[in-house]
N, C-alpha and C positions, 0 to 999 in steps of 0.2 A: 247884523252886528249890533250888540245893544250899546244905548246909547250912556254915557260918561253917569249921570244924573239918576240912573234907571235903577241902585243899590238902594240909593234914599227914598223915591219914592214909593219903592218897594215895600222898604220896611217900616215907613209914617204908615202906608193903607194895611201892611200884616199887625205892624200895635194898633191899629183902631178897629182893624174886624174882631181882634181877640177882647177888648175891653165891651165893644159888645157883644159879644158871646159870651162873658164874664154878670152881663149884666141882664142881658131878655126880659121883659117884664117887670122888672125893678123902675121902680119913678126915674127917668133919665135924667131928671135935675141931678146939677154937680157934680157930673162926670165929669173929671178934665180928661179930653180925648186923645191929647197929648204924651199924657206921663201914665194912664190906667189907673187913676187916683180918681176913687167915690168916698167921699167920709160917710163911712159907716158910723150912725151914732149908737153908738154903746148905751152912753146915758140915757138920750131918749128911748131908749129896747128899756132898760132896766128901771126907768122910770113910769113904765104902761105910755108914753107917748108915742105909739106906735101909730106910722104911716096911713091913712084912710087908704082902704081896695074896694072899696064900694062900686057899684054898675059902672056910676059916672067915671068915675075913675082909673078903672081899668079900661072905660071904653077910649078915654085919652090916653092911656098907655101904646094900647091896642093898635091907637091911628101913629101917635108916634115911633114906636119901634117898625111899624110896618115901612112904612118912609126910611127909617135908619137902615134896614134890614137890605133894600133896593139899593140905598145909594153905597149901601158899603159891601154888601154880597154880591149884587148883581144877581143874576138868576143862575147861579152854578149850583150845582150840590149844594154844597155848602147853605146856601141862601133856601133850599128846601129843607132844610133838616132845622136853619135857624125861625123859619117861620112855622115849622111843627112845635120846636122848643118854645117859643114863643107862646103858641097858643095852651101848651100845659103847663108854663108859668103862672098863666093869665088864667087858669082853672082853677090853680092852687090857692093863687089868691082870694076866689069865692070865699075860701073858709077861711070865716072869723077869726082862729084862732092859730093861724099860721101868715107870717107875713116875710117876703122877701128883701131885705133890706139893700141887695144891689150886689156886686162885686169887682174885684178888679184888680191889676196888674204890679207885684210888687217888684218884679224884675221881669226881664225879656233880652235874652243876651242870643243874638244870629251865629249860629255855629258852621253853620254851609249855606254857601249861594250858588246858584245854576244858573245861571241868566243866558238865555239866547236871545233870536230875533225877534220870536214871538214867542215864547213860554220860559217861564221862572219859577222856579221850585228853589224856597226859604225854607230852611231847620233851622228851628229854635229851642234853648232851652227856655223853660218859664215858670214862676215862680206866681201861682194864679188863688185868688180867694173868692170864698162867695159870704154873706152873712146873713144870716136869718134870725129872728124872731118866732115863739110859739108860746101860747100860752097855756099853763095848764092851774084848774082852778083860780082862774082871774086872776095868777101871777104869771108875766110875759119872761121870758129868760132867751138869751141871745148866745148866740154859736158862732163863728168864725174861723170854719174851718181854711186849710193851707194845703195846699197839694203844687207836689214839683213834677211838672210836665214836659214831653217833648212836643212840639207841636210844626206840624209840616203845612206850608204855603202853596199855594199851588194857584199861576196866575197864566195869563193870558193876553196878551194884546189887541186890543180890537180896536181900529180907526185911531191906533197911535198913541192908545192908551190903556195901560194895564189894567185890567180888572180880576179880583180874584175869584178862583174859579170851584175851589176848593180850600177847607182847612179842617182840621184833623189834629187831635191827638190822642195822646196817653200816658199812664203816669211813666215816670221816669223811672228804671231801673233804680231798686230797692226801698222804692215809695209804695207805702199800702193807702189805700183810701181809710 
């Protein structure tokens, strides 16, 4: 029987597996993990003050997402596919002339819940961004793209505590990339 409490903690750990999934490799600073809110700065992209991705820098990416990746995936699928994502984020950023500026959650509205004793299956609709930086001819220009997705949770109880096991989506009926 799950337990009265087991709705919400569900969907705090599905918005914060999807913010970072949203985010891989982008500087972690300023994520509020709460609301899926990173300020993208527009001005600094359109300004050339564009983020350092240097060795050091990604290599502190590198150690912090990996920590983020365990405490919020756990080792399911999910959490292999975000530590693959992760490492060709962190490739992308070698080049100079592309840089990741982070992403994140502009809605996330739970349209079904399955909740058993031990596994829970969350559909959500969600409303996800990512923003990037690139430069061409030593001028930097900024993108922000918007994509409306479904996205399915997929969680697991171990020693009395959910962990997600799985997540997934795609875009929503009549959304093109």
């Amino acid at each position: 029987m799950p337990n009265p409490g087991d709705s919400v903690v569900l969907e705090k750990t599905a918005r914060r597996a999807l913010v970072a999934w949203q985010n891989l490799g982008s500087d972690p600073s300023g994520i509020d993990w709460s609301t899926g809110a990173k300020k993208a700065d527009k001005g600094a992209a359109r300004a050339g003050r564009i983020p350092s991705a240097d060795g050091p820098e990604r290599q502190h990416r590198s150690s912090v997402w990996k920590d983020t990746i365990s405490q919020t995936f756990g080792n399911g699928k999910s959490a292999e596919r975000a530590r693959a994502g992760l490492e060709v984020a962190l490739a992308d950023e070698a080049n100079p002339d592309v840089r990741d500026l982070g992403g994140g959650v502009d809605s996330l509205t739970f349209t079904t819940e399955s909740i058993g004793t031990d596994t829970a299956t969350l559909t959500a609709d969600a409303t996800v961004w990512a923003a990037y930086a690139s430069r061409q001819n030593n001028v930097w220009s900024y993108a922000r793209p918007t994509n409306r997705e479904v996205v399915v949770f997929q969680f697991a109880r171990n020693g009395g505590k959910w962990a997600l096991t799985d997540l997934t989506s795609s875009l929503a009926d009549g959304t093109a990339p």
